[in-house]
C-alpha positions as CSV (number, residue, x, y, z in Angstrom):
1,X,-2.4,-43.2,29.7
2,X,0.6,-42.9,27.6
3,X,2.0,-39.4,26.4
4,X,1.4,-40.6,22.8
5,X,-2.1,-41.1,23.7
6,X,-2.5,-38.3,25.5
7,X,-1.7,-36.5,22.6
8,X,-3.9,-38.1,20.4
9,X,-7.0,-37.0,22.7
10,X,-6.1,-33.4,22.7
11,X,-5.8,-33.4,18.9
12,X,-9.2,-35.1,18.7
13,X,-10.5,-32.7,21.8
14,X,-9.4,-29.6,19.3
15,X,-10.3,-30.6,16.1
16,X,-14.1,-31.1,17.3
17,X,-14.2,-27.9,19.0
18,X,-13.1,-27.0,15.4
19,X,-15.6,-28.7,13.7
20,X,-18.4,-27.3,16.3
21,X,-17.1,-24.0,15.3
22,X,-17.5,-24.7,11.7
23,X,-20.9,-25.9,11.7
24,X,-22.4,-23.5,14.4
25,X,-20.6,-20.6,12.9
26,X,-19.4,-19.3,16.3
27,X,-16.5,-17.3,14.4
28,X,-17.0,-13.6,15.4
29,X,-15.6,-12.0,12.4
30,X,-13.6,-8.9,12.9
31,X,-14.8,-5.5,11.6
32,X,-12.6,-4.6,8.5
33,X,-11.5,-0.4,8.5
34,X,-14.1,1.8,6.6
35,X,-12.9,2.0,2.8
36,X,-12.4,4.7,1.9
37,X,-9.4,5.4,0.2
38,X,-8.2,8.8,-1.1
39,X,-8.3,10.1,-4.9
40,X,-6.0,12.3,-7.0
41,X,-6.1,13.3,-10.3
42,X,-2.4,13.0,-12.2
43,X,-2.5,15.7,-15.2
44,X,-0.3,16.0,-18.3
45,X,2.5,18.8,-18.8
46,X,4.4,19.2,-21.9
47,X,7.6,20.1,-20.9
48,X,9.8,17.6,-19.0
49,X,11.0,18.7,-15.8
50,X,14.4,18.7,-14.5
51,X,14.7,16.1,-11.6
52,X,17.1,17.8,-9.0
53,X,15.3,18.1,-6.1
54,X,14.3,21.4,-6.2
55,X,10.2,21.7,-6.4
56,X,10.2,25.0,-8.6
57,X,7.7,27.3,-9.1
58,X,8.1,27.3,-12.9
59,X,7.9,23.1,-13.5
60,X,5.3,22.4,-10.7
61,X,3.1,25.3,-9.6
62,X,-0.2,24.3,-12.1
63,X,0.1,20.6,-10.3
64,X,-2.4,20.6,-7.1
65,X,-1.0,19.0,-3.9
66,X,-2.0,16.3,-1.9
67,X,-1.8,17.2,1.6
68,X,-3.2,15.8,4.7
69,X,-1.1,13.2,5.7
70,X,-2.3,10.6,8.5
71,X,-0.8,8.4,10.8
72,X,-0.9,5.0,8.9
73,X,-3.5,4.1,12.3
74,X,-5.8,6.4,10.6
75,X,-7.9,8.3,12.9
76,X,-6.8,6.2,15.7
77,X,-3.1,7.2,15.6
78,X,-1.7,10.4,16.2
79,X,-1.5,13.2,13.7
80,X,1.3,14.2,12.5
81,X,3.1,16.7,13.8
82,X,4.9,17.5,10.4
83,X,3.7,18.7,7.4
84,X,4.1,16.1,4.0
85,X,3.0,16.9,0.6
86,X,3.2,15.8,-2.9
87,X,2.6,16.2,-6.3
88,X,2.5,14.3,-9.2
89,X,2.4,14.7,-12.9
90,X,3.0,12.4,-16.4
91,X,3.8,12.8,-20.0
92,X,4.2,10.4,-22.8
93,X,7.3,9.2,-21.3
94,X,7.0,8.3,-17.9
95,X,5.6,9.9,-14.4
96,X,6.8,12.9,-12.2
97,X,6.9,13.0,-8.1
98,X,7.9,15.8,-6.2
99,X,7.4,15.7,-2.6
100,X,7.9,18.3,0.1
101,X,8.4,17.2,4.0
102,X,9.0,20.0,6.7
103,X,11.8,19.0,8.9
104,X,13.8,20.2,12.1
105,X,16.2,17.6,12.4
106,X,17.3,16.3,8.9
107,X,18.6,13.0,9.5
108,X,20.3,9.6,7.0
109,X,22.5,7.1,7.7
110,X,22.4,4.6,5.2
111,X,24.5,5.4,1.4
112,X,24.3,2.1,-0.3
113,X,21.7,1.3,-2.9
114,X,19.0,-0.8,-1.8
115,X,19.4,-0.4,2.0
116,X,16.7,-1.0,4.7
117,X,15.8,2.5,4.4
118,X,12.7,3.0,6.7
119,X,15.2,2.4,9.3
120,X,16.1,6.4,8.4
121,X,14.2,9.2,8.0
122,X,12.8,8.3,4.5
123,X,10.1,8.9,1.6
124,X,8.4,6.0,0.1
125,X,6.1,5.6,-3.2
126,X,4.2,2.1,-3.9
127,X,2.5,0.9,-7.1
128,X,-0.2,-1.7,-7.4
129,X,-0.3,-0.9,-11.4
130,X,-2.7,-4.2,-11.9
131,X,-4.9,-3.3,-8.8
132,X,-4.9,-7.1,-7.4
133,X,-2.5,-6.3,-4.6
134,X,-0.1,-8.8,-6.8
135,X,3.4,-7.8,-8.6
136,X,3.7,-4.6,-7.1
137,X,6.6,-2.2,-6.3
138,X,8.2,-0.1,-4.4
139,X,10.7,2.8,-4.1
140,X,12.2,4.8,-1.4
141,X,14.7,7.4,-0.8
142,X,16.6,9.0,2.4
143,X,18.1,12.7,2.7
144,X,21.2,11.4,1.3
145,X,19.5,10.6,-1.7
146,X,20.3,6.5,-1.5
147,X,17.1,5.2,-2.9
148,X,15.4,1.4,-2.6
149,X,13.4,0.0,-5.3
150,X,11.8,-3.3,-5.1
151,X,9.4,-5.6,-6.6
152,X,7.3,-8.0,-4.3
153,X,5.0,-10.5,-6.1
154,X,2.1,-10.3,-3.3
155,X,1.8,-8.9,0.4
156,X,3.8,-10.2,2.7
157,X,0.6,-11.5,4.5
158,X,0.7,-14.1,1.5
159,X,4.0,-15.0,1.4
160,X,5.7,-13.1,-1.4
161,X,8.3,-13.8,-3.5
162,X,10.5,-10.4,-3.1
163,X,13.4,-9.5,-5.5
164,X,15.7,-7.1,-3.6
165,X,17.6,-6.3,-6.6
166,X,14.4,-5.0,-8.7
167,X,15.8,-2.1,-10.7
168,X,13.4,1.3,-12.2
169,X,15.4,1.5,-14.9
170,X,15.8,4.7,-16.5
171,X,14.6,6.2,-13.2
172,X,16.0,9.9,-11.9
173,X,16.1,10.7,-8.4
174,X,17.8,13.5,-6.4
175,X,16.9,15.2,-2.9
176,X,17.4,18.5,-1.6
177,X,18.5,20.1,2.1
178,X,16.6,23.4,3.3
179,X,19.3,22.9,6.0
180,X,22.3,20.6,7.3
181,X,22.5,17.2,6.8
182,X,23.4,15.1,10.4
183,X,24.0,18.6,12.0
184,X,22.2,19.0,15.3
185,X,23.9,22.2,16.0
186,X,21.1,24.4,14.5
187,X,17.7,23.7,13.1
188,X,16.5,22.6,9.5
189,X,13.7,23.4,7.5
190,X,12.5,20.7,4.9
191,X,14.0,18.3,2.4
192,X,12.5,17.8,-1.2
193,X,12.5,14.7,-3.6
194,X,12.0,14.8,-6.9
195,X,11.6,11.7,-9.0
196,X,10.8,10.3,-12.7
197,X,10.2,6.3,-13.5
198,X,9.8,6.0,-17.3
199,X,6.5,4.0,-18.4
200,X,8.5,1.3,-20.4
201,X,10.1,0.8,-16.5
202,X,7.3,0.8,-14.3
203,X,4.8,-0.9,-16.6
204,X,7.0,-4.1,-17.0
205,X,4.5,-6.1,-14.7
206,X,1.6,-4.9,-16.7
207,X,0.7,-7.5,-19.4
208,X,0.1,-6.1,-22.8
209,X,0.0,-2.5,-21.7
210,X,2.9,0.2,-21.8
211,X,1.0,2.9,-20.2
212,X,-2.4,4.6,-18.5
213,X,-4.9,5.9,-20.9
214,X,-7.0,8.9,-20.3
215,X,-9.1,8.5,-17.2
216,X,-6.9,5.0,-16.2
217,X,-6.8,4.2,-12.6
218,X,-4.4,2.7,-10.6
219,X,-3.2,2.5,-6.9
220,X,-0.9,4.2,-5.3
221,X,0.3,5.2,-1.4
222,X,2.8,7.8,-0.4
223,X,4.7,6.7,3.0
224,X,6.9,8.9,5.1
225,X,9.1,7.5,8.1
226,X,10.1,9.5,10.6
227,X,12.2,8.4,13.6
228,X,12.2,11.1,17.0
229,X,15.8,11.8,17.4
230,X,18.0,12.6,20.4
231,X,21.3,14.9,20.7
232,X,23.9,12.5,22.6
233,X,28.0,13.6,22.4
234,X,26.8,16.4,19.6
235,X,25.3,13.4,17.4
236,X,21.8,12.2,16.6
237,X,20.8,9.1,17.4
238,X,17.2,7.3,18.0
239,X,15.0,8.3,20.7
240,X,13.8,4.8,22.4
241,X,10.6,3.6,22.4
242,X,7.8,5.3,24.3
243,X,6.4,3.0,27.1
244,X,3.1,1.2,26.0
245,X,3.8,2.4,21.8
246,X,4.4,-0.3,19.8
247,X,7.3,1.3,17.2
248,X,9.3,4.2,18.1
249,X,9.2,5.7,14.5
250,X,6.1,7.3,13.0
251,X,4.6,6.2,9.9
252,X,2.5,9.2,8.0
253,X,0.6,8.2,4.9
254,X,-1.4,9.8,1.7
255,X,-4.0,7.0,2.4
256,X,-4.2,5.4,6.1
257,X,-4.2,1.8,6.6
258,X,-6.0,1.5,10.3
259,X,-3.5,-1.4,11.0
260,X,0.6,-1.0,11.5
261,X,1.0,-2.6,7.9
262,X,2.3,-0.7,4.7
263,X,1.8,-4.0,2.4
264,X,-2.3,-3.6,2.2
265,X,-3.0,-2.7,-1.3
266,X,-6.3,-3.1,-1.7
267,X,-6.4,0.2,0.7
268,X,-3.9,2.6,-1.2
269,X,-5.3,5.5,-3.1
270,X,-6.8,6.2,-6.5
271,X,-4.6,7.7,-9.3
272,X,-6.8,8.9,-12.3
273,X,-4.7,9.7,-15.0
274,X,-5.8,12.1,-17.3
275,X,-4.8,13.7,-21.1
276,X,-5.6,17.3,-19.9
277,X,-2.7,19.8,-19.0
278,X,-1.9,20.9,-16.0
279,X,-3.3,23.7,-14.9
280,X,-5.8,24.3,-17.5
281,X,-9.2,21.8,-16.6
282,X,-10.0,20.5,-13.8
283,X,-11.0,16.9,-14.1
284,X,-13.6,14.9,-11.9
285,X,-12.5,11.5,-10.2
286,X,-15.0,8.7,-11.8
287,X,-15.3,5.8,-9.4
288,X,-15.0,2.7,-10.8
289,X,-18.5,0.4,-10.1
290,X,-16.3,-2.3,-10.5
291,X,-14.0,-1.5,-7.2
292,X,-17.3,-2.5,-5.0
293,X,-16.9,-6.3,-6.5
294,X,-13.1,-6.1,-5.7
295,X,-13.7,-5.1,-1.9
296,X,-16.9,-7.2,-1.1
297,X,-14.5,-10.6,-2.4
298,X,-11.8,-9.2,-0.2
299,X,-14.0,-9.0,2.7
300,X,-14.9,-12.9,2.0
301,X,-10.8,-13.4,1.9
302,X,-10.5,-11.8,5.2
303,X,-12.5,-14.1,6.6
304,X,-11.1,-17.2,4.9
305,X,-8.2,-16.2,7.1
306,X,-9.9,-15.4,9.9
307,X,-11.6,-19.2,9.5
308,X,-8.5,-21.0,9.0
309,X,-6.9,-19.5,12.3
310,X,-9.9,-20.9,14.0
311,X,-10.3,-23.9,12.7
312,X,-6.9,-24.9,11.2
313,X,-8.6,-25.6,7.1
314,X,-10.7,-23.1,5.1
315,X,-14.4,-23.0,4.9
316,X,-15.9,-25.3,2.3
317,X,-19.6,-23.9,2.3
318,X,-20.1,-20.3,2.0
319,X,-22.6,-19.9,4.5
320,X,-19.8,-20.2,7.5
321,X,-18.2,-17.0,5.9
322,X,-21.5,-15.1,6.5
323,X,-21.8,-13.3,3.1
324,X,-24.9,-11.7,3.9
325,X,-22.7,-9.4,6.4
326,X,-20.8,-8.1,3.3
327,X,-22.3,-8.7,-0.2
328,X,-25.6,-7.1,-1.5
329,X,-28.5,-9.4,-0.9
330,X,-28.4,-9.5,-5.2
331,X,-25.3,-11.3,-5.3
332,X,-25.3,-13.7,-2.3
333,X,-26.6,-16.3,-4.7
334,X,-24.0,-15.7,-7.5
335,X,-21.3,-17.0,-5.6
336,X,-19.2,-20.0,-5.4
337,X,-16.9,-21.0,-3.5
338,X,-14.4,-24.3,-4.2
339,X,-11.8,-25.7,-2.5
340,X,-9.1,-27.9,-1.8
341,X,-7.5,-29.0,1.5
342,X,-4.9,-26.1,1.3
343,X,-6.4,-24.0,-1.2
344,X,-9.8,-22.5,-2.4
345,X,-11.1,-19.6,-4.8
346,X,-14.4,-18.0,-4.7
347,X,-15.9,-16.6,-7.7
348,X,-19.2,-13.9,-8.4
349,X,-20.6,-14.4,-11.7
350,X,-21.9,-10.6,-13.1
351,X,-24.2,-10.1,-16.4
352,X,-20.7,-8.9,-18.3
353,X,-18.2,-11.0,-16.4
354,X,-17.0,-13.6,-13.3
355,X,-14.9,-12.2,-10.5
356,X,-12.2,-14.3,-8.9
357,X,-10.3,-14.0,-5.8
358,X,-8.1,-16.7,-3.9
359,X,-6.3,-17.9,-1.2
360,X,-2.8,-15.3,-1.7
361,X,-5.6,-12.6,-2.2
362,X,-5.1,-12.5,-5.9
363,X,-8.9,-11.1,-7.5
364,X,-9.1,-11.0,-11.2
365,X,-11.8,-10.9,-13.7
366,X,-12.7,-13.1,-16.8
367,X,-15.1,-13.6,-19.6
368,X,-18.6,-14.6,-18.4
């Protein structure tokens, strides 16, 4: 038997066990992480507030906190061992961070704009403004202050198109030492960010809109990176890896992930904007009926993916995919699924409207 033919059996050998996968449905589907994400109402203040790092009492004390930071695992990782917080506020001309991280050992390395900056000790902020885990962006800042903003047209599961040289425009960032910077002579106490990204900036991949409305949602994740140091020659450098860990850094989040990926937008938190001032109502968080529709079609995405790694094609009938396992039994029979060899899009068709999502995970909704 030649090699050439040799080779021809085993691709005929695997792409029946393929098809005997696809029409017996032997795929085991993994369990996706519970979703739950986290929710924050954003409040209104009247006075602008001066971006220099300094979290005082005077701009930011009516603004609540969000605390509670988890290792991006979720309840399966380590907690951390730090304490982050944030808070957040808006007025008619853009949005306010300030965000508070308790340090021992406050540590940067990198001064040039747009620098790999989770290799340092860092604070990160990521929008998904359309909530379709498409044209989102990101920014991030060290203890030197250096920041990193980017724009990255889908995950990077899906093969994005990322522009490096993305600019906030208008945007005003400083940081601030309660301690020394790369001094491991004594011990530190926290550094503080502070940060404002106008609305005509951030909302530029928002069609037709130039910013939330009162009780808009969109999502949102805080990230902080921290890297366990070591004292070597009176200098800090990286602690190694810890046998059997996968990273040596730590990755603490507002709203876990429950796998080692920051790019999962559909599992960010909930930002509810509101027109009330600070300090003076409270306001309830409203879920949105609607984000039920966006999860279950991302369920039936995952395990597109999952199908394709099996079998090497998606699945053309939506039985394979086992809907029953994450749609209500009501809408089983209102969707559809087409496809092409390298492509397909399943749709659910509601009383007000049909649902979309795709093969780069993009979900949308049209007229019915």
């Amino acid at each position: 038997m030649t090699k050439n033919t040799l080779l021809l059996t085993g691709l005929f050998a695997l792409i029946c066990i393929n098809m005997a996968v696809a029409q017996n449905g032997h795929i085991t589907y993994a369990e996706q992480p519970p979703f739950n994400p986290p929710n924050y109402i954003c409040y209104k203040i009247t006075n602008p507030i001066t971006i220099d790092g300094i979290i005082s009492a005077s701009e930011w004390d009516a603004i609540p906190w969000i605390e509670g930071f988890k290792d991006i695992m979720g309840d399966k990782g380590k907690a951390p061992h730090l304490e982050t917080k944030v808070k957040m506020a808006h007025d008619d001309t853009g949005i306010y961070f300030a965000a508070w991280m308790e340090e021992p050992h406050i540590w940067a390395t990198y001064t040039e704009h747009d620098s790999p900056l989770y290799q340092d000790k860092a604070f990160e902020i990521v929008f998904d403004l359309n909530n379709n885990t498409h044209d989102y962006l990101e920014y991030e800042v060290n203890a030197l202050g250096t920041v990193w903003d980017l724009y990255l047209s889908k995950p990077y599961r899906d093969n994005p198109v990322t522009f490096n040289d993305w600019e906030f425009m208008g945007m005003k960032s400083a940081v601030h030492l309660d301690g020394t910077l790369n001094n491991p002579n004594d011990t530190d106490k926290s550094w503080s960010v502070e940060v404002f990204i106008p609305w005509k900036s951030l909302y530029q991949v928002v069609p037709r809109k130039r910013k939330p409305a009162d009780g808009d949602q969109i999502r949102m994740n805080f990230q902080r990176v921290h890297w366990p140091l070591l004292i070597k020659d009176g200098k800090y450098e990286k602690a190694p890896k810890p046998e059997g860990e996968r990273f040596a850094e730590s990755y603490w989040l507002w709203a876990p992930i429950g796998t080692p990926s920051t790019h999962l937008p559909e599992f960010w938190g909930y930002v509810q904007f509101s027109d009330k001032m600070a300090g003076t109502e409270e306001v309830a968080f409203l879920k949105n009926p609607e984000e039920d529709i966006r999860w279950m079609l991302r369920n039936l995405y995952y395990r597109q993916n999952e199908y394709k790694r099996a079998t090497g094609a998606y699945a053309s009938v939506l039985s394979v995919l086992k809907p029953e396992d994450v749609c209500p039994s009501g809408w089983i029979n209102k969707l559809t699924l087409d496809t092409t060899p390298t492509m397909y899009e399943i749709t659910l068709s509601t009383d007000n409207a049909i649902w979309h999502i795709r093969q780069d995970g993009l979900v949308w909704k049209s007229n019915n």
